[in-house]
SETORGU-85232 format. One record per residue: residue in one letter; x, y, z of N, C-alpha, C, CB in turn; chain; residue number from 1. Coordinates in Angstrom, 2 decimals, m for minus. Each point is the difference from the previous one (the first is absolute). Glycine has a CB too. Example, Ala and Ser with C-alpha at 12.3 -4.5 7.8 and 13.67 -1.06 7.14 Angstrom:
{"A", {13.19, m5.69, 7.80}, {m0.89, 1.19, 0.00}, {0.90, 1.20, 0.00}, {m1.89, m1.17, 1.25}, "A", 1}
{"S", {1.54, 2.22, m1.97}, {0.82, 1.19, 0.06}, {m0.77, 1.09, 0.73}, {1.18, m0.63, m2.15}, "A", 2}
END
This chain:
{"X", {m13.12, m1.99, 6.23}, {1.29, 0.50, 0.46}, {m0.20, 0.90, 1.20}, {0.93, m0.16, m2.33}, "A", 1}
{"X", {m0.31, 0.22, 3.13}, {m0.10, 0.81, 1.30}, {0.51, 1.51, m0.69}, {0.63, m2.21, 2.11}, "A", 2}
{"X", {m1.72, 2.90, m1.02}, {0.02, 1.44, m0.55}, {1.17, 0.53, m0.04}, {m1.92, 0.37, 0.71}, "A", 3}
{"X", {2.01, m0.72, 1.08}, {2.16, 0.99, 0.76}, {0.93, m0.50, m1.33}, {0.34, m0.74, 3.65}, "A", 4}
{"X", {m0.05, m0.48, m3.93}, {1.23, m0.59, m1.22}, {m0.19, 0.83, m0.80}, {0.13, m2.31, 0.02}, "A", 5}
{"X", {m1.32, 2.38, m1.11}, {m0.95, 1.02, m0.69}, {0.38, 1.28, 0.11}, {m1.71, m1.30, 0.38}, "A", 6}
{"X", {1.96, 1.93, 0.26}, {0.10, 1.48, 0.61}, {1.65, 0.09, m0.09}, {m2.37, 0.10, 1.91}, "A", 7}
{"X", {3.15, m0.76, m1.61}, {1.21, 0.19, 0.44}, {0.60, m0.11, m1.47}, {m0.10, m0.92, 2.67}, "A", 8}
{"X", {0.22, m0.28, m3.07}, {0.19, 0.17, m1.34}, {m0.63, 1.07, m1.22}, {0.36, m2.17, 0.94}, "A", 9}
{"X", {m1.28, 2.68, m0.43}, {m0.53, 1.37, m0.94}, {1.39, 1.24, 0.47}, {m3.51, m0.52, 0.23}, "A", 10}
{"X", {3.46, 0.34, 0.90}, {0.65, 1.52, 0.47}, {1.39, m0.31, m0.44}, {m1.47, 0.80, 2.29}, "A", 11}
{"X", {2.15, m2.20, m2.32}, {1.27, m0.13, m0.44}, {0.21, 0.10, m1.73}, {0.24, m1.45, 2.32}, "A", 12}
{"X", {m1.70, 1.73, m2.90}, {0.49, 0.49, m1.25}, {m0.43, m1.32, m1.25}, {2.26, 1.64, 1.47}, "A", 13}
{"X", {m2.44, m2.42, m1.15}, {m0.94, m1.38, m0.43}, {m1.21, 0.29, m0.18}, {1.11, m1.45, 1.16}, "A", 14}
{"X", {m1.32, 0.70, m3.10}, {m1.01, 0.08, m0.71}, {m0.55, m1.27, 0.07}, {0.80, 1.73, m1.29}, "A", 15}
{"X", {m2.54, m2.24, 1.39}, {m0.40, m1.26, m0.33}, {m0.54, m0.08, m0.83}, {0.02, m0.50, 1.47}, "A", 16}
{"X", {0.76, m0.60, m2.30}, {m0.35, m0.20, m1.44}, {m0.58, m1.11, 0.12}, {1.66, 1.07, m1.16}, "A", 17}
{"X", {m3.21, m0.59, 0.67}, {m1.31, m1.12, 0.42}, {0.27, m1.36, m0.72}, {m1.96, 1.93, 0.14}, "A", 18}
{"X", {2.26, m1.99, m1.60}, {0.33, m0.49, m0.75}, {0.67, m0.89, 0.41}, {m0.33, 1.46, m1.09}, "A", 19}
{"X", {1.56, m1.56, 1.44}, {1.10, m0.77, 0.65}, {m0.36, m0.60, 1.52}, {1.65, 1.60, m1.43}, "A", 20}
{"X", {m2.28, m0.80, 2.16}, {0.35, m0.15, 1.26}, {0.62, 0.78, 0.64}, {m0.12, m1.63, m0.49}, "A", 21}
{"X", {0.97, 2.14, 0.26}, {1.27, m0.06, 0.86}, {0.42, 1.83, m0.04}, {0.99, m3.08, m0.83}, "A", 22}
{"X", {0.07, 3.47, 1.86}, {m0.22, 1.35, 0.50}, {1.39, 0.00, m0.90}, {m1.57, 0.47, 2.76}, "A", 23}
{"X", {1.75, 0.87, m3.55}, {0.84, 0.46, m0.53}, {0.74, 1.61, 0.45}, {m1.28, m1.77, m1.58}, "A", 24}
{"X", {2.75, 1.78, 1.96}, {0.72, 1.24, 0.05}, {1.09, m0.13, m1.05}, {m0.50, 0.44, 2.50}, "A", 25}
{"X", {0.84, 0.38, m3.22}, {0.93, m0.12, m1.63}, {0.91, 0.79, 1.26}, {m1.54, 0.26, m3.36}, "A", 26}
{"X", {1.60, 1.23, 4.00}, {0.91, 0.30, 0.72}, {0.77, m0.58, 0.92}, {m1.07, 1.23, m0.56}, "A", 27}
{"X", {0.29, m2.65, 1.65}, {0.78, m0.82, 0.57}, {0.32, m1.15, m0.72}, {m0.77, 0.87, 1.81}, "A", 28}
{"X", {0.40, m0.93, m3.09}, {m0.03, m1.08, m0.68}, {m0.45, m1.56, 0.74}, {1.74, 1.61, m1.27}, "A", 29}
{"X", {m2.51, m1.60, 1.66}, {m0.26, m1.08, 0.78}, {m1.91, m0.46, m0.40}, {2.34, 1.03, 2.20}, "A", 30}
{"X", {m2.87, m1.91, m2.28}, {m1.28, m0.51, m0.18}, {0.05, m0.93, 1.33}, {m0.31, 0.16, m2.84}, "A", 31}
{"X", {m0.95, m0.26, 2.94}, {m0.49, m1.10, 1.09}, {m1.27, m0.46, m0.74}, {0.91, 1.11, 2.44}, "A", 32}
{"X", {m1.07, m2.15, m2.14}, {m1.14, m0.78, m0.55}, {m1.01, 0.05, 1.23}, {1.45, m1.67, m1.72}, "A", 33}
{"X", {m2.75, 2.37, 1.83}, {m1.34, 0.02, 0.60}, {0.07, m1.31, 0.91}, {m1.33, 1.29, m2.09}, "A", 34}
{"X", {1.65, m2.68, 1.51}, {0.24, m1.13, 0.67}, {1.35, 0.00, 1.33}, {m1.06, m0.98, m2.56}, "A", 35}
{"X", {1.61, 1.36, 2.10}, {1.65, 0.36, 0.85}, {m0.43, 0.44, 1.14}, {1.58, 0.85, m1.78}, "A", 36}
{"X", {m2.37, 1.00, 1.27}, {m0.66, 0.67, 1.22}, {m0.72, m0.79, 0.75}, {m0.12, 1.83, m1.04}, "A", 37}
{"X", {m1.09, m2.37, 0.70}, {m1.05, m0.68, 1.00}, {0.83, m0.93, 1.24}, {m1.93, m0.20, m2.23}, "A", 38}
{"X", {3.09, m0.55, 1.42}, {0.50, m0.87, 1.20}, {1.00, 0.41, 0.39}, {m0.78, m1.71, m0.56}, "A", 39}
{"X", {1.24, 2.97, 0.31}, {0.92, 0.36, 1.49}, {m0.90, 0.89, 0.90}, {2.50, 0.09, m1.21}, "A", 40}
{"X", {m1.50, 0.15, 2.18}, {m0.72, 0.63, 1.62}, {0.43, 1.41, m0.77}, {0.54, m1.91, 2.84}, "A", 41}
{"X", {m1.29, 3.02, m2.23}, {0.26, 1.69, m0.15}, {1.64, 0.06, 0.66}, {m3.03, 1.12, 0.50}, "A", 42}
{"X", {3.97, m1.75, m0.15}, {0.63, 0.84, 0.77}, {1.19, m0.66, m1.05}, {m1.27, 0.59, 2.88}, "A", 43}
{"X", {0.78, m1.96, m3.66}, {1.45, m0.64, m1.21}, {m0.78, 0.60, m0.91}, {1.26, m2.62, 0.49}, "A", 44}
{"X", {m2.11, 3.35, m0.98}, {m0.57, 1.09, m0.99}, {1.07, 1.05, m0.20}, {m2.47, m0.32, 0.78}, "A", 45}
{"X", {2.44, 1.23, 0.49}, {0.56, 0.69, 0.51}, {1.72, 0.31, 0.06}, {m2.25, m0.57, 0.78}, "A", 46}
{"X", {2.85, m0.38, m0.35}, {1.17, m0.48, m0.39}, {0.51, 0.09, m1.14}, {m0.47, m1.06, 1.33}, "A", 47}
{"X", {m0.41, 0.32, m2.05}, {0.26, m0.41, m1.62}, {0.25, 1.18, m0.78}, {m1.54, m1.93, 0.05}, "A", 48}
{"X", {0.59, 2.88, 0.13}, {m0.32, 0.99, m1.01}, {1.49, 1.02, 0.76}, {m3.51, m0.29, m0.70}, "A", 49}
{"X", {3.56, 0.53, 1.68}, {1.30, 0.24, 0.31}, {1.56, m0.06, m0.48}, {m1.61, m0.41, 1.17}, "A", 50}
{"X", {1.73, m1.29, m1.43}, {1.45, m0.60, m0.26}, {0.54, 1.05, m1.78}, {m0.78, m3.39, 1.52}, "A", 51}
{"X", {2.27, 4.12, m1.00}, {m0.01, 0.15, m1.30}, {0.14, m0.78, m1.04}, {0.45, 1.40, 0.87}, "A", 52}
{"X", {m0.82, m0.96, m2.23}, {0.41, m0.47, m1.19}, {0.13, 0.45, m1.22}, {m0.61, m1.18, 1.05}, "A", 53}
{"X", {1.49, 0.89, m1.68}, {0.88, 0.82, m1.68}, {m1.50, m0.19, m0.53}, {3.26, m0.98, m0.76}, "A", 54}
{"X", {m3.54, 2.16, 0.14}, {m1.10, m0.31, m0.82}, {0.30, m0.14, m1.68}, {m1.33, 1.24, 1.99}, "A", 55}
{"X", {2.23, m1.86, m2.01}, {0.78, m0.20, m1.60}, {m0.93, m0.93, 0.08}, {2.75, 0.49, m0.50}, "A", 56}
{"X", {m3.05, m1.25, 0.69}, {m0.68, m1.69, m0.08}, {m1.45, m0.09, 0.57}, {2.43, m1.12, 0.46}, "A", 57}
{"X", {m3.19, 0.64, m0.28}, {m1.11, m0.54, 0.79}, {0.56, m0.96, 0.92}, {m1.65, 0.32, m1.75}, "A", 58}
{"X", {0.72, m0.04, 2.78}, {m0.06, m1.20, 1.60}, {m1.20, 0.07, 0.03}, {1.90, 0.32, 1.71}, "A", 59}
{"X", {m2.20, m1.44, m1.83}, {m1.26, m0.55, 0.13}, {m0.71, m1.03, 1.23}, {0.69, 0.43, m2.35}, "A", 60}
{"X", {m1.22, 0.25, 2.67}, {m0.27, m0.79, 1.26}, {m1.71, m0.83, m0.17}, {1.79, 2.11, 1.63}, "A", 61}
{"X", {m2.08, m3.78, m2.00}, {m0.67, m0.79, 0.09}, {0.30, m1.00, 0.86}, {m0.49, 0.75, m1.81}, "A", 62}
{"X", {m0.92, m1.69, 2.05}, {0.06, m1.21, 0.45}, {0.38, m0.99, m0.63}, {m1.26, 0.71, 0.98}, "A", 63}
{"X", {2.26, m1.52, 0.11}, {0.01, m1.44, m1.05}, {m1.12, m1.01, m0.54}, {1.90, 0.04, 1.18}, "A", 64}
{"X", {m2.71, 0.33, m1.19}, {m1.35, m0.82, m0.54}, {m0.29, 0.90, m1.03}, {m1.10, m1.14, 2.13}, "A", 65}
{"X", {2.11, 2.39, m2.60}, {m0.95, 0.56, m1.57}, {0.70, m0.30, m1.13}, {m0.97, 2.04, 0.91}, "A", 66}
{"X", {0.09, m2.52, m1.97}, {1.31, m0.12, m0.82}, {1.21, 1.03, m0.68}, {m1.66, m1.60, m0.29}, "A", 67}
{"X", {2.50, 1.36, 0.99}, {1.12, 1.22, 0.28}, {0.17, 0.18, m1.90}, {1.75, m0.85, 3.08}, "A", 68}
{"X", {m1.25, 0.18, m3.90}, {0.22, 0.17, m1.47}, {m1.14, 0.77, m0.66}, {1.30, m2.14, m0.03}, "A", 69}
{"X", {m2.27, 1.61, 0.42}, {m1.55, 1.31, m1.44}, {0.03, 0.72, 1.34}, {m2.56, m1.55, m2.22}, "A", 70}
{"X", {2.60, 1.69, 2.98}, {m0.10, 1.20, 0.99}, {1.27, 1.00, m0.63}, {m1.00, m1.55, 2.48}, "A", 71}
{"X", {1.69, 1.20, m2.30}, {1.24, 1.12, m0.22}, {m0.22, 0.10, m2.03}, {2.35, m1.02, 2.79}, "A", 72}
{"X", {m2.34, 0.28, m3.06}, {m0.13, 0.29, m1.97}, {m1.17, 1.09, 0.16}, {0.46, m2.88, m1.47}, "A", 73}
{"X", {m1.63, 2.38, 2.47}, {m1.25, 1.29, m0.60}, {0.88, 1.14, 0.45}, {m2.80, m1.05, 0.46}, "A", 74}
{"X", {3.34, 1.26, 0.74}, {0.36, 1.05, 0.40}, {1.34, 0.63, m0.49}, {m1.40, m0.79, 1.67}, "A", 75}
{"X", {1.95, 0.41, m2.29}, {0.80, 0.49, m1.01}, {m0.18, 0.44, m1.44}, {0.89, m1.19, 1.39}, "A", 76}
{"X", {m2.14, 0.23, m1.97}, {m0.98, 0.61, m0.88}, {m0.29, 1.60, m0.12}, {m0.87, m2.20, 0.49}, "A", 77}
{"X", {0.07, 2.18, 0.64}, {m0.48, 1.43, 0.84}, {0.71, 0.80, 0.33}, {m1.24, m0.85, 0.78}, "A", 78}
{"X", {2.23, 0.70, m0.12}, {0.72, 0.78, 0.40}, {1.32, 0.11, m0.45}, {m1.40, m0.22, 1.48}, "A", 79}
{"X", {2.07, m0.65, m2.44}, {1.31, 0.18, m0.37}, {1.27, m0.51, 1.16}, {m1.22, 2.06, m1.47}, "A", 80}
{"X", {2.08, m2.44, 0.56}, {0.97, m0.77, 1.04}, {0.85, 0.86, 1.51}, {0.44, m1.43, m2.60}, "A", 81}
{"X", {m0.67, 2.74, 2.02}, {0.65, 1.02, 0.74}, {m0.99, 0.86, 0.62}, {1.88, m0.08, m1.45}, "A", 82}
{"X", {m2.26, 0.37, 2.79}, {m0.58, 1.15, 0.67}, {m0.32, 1.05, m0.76}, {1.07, m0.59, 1.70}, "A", 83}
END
């Protein structure tokens, strides 16, 4: 994973949960999947972590090549349906 993505998402408050993959904020309620990160550019990173959102729910941000269903069941497992 590139360090700068790495870095930016630390300071915005995002945990990586080795386990999963994938970067977790319960306050923006939002996950990204490690995969997501690698293939965007720093500046739709950037953006992203930006756009608001209700954190009643999860937004989840993966690739269409993961399997989106046991991806989201583990991560609701783990983390519960609600932020």
């Amino acid at each position: 994973m590139d360090a700068q993505k790495k870095k930016i998402l630390e300071e915005e408050g995002y945990d990586f949960d080795s386990e999963l993959l994938c970067f977790v904020n319960r306050k923006a309620g939002k996950i990204f999947s490690g995969a997501w990160i690698d293939e965007k550019n720093i500046n739709t990173v950037k953006i992203t972590l930006s756009l608001p959102h209700s954190p009643d729910t999860w937004k989840f941000f993966l690739n269409p090549d993961q399997p989106h269903e046991e991806t989201r069941t583990a991560l609701f497992e783990k983390y519960g349906r609600k932020p």
